[in-house]
C-alpha positions as a Markdown table, in Angstrom:
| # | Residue | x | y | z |
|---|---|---|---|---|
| 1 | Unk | -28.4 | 12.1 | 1.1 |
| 2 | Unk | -27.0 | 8.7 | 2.2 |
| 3 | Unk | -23.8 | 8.4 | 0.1 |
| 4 | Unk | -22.0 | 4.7 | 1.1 |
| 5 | Unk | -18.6 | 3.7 | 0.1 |
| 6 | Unk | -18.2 | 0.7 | -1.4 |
| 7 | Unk | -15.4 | -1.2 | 1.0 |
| 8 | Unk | -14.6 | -3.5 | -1.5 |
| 9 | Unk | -13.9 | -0.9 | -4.5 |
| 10 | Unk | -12.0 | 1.6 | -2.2 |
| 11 | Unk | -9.8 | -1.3 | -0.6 |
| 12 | Unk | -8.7 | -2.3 | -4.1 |
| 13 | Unk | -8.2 | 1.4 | -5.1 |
| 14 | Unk | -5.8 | 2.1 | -2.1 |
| 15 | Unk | -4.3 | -1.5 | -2.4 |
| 16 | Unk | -3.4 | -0.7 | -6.3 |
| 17 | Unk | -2.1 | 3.0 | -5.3 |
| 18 | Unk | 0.1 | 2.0 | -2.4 |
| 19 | Unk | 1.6 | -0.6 | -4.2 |
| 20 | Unk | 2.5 | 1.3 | -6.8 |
| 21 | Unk | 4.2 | 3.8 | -4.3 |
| 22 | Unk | 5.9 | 1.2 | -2.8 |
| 23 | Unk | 7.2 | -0.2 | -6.3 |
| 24 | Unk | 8.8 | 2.8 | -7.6 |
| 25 | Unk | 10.0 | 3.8 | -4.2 |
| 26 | Unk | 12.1 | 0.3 | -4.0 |
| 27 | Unk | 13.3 | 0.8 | -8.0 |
| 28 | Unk | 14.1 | 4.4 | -7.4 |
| 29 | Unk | 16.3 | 3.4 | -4.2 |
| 30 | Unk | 18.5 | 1.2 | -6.2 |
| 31 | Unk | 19.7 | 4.5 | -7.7 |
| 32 | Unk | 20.1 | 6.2 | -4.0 |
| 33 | Unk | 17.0 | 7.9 | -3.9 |
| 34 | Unk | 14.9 | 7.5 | -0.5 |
| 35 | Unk | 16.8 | 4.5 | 0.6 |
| 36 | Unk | 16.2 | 5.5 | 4.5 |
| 37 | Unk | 12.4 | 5.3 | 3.5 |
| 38 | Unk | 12.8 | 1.7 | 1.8 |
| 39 | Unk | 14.9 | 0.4 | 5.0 |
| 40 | Unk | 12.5 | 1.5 | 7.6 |
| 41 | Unk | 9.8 | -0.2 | 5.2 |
| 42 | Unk | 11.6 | -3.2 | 5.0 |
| 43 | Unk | 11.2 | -4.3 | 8.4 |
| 44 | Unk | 7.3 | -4.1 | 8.0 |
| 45 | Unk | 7.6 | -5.1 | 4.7 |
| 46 | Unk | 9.9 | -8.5 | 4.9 |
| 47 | Unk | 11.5 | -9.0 | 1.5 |
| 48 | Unk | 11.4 | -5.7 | 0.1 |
| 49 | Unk | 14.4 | -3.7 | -0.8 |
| 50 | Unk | 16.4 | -1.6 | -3.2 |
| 51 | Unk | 16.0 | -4.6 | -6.0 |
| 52 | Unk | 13.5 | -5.3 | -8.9 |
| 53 | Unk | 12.6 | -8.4 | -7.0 |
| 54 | Unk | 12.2 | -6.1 | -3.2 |
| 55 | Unk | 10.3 | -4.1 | -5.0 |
| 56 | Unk | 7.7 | -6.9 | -6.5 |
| 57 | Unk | 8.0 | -8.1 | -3.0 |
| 58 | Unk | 7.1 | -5.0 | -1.1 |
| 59 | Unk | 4.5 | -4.2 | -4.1 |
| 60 | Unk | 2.5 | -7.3 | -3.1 |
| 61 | Unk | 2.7 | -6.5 | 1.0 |
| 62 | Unk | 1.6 | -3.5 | 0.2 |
| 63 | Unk | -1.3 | -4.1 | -2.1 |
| 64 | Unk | -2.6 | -6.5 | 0.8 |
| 65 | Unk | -1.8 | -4.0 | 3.4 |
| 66 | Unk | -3.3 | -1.4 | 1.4 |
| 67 | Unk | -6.7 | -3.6 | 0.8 |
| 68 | Unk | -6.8 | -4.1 | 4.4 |
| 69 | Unk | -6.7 | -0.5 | 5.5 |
| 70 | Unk | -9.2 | 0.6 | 2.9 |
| 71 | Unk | -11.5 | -1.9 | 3.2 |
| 72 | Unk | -11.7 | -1.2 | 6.6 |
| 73 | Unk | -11.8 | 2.8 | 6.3 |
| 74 | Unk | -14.8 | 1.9 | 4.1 |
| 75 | Unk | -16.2 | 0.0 | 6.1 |
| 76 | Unk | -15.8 | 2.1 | 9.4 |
| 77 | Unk | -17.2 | 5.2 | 7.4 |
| 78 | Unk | -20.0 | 3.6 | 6.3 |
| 79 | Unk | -21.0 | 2.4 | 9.8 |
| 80 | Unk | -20.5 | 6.2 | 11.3 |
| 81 | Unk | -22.2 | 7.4 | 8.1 |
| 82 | Unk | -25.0 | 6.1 | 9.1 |
């Protein structure tokens, strides 16, 4: 059995999810909740923050980060899958 990810699909799947994450985590931390988290973020991240607009902004940096990092699980585990 020769099961394959598809690198595409999965880096689109863990883009969407992180991104997500990394939304709610910058709304919730306009209301004190995991602010440390959201800080140490923020200086990977460079405009997100405890706002509606950090939040968009970290939400985008992270779907790309996200895309990145799956694609390239994907594509790694396809190659040692092999």
């Amino acid at each position: 059995m020769n099961s394959k990810l598809q690198p595409l699909a999965f880096g689109i799947a863990i883009g969407v999810l992180w991104a997500i994450y990394i939304f709610f985590a910058g709304i919730f931390a306009m209301f004190g909740w995991g602010v440390a988290m959201v800080d140490a973020l923020a200086s990977f991240y460079l405009g997100y923050g405890a706002s509606v607009i950090g939040a968009i902004i970290g939400a985008i940096w992270a779907f790309t980060d996200g895309f990145v990092g799956g694609f390239v699980i994907a594509w790694i585990y396809n190659m040692v899958a092999k």
